[in-house]
Structures are given as structure tokens and as C-alpha cells.
C-alpha positions in Angstrom: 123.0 74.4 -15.5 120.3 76.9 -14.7 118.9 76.1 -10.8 115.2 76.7 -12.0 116.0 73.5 -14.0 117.2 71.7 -11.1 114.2 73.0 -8.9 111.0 71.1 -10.8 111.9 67.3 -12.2 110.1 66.4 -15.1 109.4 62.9 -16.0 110.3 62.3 -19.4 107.6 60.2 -21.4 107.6 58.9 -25.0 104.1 59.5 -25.0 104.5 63.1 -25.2 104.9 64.6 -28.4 105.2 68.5 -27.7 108.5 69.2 -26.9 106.9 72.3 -24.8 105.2 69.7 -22.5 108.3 67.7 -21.5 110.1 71.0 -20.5 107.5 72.3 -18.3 105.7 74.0 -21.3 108.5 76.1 -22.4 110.5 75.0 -25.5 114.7 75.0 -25.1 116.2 77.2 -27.9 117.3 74.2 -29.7 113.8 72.5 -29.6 112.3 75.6 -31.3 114.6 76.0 -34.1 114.5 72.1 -35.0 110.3 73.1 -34.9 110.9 76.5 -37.1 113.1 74.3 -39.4 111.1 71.5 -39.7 108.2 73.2 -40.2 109.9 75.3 -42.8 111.0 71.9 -45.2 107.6 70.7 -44.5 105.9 73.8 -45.5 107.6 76.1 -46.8 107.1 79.1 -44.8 106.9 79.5 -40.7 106.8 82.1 -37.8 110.9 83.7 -37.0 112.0 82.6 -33.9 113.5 85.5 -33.1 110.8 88.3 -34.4 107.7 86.1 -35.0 107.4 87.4 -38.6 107.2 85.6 -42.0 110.5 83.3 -42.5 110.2 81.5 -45.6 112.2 78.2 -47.3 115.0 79.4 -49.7 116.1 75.9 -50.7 118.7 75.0 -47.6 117.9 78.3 -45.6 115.3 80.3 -44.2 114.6 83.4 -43.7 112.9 86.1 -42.5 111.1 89.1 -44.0 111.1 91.1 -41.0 114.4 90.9 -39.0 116.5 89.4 -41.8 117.6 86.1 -39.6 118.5 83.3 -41.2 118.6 79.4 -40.7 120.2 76.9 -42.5 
């Protein structure tokens, strides 16, 4: 575990609904591909995780126009 985690408790709430917010406004890597895929079966297209391009829904994977990653 990293010490910077360890170093700045944060108090959990179920009001808060931005996964950013609960971790001291930055996202875990798992917390930001559950977003890119969720937003991806919602709308079918959102920003690469990796590159910040175009990644679009191709039925049960993404992926991206720029770098070429894929999800699924």
C-alpha cells in the first residue's frame, strides 16, 4: 500500500457520488475504467483512459481511435 494513501484519511460517505471526491479527488485505475466503461454502454462513445482520444462501443468492447486500447 502506497504511504501517501496512509498519510490523509478520508471519510467515506454514501452521500458522495464522484468517485474522484472519496479518494481525495483523484480516481483509482479501477474507478476510471468502470467510468470509461460505463459511460461507453451508456453512450456509446467516451474519452481513452490511456490517450484521452475517441474510444467508441463495439458491442462487448471498446476502443480507441487513437492508441488502439481496448476494453472489454
Amino acid at each position: 500500500m502506497s504511504p501517501a494513501l496512509l498519510d490523509a484519511p478520508v471519510r467515506l460517505s454514501a452521500q458522495s457520488a464522484d468517485p474522484a471526491s472519496v479518494s481525495g479527488g483523484r480516481m483509482t485505475l479501477e474507478q476510471r475504467l468502470d467510468r470509461t466503461w460505463r459511460t461507453l454502454q451508456a453512450q456509446g462513445a467516451a474519452e481513452c483512459p490511456l490517450c484521452h482520444s475517441r474510444m467508441s462501443n463495439h458491442g462487448s468492447t471498446g476502443e480507441c481511435g487513437g492508441c488502439g486500447t481496448r476494453l472489454g
